[in-house]
RODO-2510 file (C-alpha; in nm, 4 decimals, decimal comma):
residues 151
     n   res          X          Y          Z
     1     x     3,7660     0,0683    -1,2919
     2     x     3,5515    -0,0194    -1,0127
     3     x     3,2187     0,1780    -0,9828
     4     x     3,0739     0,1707    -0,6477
     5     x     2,7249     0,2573    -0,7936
     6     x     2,4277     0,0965    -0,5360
     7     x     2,0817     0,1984    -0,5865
     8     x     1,8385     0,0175    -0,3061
     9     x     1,4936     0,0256    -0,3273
    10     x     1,4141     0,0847     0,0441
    11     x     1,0688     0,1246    -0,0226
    12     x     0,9948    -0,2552    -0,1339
    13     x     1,1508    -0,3892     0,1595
    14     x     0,8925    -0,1870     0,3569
    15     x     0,5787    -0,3075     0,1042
    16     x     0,6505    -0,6152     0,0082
    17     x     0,7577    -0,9725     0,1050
    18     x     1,0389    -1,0972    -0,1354
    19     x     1,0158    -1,4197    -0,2121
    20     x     1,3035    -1,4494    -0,3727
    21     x     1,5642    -1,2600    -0,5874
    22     x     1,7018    -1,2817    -0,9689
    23     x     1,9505    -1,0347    -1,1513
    24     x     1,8930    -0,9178    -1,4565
    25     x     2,0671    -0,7542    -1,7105
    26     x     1,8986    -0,4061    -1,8767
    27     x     1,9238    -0,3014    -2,1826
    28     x     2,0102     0,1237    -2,2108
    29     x     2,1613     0,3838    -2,3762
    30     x     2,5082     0,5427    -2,3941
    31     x     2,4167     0,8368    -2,1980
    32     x     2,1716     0,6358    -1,9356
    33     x     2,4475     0,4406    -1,8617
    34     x     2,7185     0,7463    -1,8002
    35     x     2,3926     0,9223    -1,5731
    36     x     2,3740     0,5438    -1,3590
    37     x     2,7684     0,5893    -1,3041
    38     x     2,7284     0,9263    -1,1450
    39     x     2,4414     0,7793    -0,9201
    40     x     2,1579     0,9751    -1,0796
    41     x     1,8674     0,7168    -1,0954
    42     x     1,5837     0,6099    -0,8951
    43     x     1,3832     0,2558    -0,8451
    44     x     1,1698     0,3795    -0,5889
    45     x     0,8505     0,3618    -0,7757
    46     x     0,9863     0,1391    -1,0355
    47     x     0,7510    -0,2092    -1,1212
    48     x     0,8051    -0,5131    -1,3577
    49     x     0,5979    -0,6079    -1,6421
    50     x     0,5724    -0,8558    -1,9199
    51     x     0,4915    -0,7281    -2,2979
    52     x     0,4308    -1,0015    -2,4849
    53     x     0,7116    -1,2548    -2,3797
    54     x     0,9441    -0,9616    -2,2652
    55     x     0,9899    -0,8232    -1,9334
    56     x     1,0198    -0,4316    -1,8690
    57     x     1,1287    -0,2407    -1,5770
    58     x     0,9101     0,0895    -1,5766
    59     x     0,8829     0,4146    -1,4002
    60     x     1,2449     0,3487    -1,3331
    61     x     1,4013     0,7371    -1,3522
    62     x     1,7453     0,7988    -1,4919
    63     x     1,8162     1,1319    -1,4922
    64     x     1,9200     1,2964    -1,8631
    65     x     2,2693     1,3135    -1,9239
    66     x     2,3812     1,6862    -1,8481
    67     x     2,6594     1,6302    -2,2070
    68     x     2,4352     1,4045    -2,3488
    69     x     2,2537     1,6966    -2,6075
    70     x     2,0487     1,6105    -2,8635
    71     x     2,1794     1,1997    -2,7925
    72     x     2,0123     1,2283    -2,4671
    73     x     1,7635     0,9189    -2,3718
    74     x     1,4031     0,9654    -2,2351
    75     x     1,4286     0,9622    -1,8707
    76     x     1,1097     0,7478    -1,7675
    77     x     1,1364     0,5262    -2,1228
    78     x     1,0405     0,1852    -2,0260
    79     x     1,3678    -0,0585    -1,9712
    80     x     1,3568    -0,4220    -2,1422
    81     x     1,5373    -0,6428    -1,8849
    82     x     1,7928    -0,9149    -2,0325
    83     x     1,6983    -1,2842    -1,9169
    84     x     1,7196    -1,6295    -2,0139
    85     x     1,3854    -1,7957    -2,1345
    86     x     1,3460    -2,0256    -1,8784
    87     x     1,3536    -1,7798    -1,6047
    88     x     1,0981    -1,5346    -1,7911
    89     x     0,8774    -1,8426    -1,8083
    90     x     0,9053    -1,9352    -1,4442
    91     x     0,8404    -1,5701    -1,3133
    92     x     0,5401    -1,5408    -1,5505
    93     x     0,4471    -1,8587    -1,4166
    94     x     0,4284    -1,7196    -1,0856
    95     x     0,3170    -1,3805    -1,1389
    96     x    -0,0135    -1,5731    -1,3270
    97     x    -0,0819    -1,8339    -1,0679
    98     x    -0,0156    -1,6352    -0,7165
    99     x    -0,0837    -1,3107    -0,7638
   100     x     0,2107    -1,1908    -0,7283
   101     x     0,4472    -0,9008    -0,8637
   102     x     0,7965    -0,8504    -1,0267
   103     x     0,9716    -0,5458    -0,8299
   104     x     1,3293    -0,3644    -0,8765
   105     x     1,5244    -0,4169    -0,5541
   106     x     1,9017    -0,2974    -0,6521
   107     x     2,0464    -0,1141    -0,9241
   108     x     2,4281    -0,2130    -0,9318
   109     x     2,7319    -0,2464    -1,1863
   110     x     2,9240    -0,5963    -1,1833
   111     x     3,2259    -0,7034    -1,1523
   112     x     3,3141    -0,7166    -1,5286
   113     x     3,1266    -0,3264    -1,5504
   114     x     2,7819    -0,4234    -1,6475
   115     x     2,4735    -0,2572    -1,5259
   116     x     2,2745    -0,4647    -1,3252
   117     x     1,8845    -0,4609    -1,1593
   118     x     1,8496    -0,7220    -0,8977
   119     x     1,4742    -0,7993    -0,8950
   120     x     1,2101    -1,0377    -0,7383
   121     x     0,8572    -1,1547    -0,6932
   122     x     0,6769    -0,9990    -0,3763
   123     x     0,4143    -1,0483    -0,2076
   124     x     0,2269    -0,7137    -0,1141
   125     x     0,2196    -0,6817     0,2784
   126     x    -0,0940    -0,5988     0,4960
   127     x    -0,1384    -0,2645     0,7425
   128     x    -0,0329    -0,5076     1,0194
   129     x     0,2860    -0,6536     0,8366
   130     x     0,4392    -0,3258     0,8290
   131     x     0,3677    -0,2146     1,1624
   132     x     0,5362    -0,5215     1,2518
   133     x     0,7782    -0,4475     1,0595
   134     x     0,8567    -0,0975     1,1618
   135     x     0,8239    -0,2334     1,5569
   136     x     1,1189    -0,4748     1,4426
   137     x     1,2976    -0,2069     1,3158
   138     x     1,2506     0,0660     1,6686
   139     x     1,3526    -0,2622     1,8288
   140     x     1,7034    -0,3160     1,6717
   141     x     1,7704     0,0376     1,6694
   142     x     1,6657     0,0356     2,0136
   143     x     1,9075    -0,1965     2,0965
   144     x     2,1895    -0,0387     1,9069
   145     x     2,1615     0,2884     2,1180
   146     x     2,1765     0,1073     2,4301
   147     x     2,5003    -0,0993     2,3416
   148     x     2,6757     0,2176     2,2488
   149     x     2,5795     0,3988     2,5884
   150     x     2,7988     0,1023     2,6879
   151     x     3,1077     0,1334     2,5335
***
């Protein structure tokens, strides 16, 4: 059963640098897990933080289960994320010392059918950063238009 489930968060690409990227496992519900199958969640104003030595994924939305009845999960319940000690201790490491902050980047199932959030520390971007980035972006598609005039 492959589930072709991809949820990008287009929005930290845009206002953040990421430094670098970890997946994660999450811990959910029956009926959170049959909403992410049909593609009804959002990351886009999701964040990462740590509760005591725990890290949680919150504001992360997944829609209620429409057959889920009374079983049905809180849609906006915060999300503990499943990692290995060592890696909880690095990325609080880093959080602490640069400034940084943990953000959701992809929402995905596995191979083996396991729910997955990609994350990663970012670096918030200046005003100028993103203009830059948006004139990379007119650039390529820019570029893009004019080779398919082409062909």
């Amino acid at each position: 059963m492959q589930d072709k489930v991809d949820i990008k968060n287009k929005k930290a690409y845009f206002e953040f640098e990421i430094l670098d990227r970890i997946e994660a496992g999450i811990q959910l519900k029956g009926t959170e897990v049959k909403s992410i199958r049909k593609g009804k969640a959002s990351i886009k104003e999701a964040f990462c933080f740590f509760h005591k030595a725990e890290l949680y994924v919150k504001s992360m939305t997944i829609t209620e289960y429409e057959k889920g009845n009374i079983y049905n999960h809180d849609p906006a319940r915060p999300k503990k994320l499943l990692l290995k000690k060592r890696e909880l201790k690095k990325l609080r490491e880093r959080v602490q010392e640069k400034g940084l902050t943990i953000v959701p980047l992809r929402l995905y199932f596995n191979d083996r059918g396991v729910a997955k959030l990609e994350i990663g520390p970012a670096k918030g971007k200046k005003i100028y950063d993103k203009r830059e980035t948006m004139k990379e972006k007119d650039q390529k598609r820019a570029i893009e238009r004019e080779l398919k005039k082409r062909h």
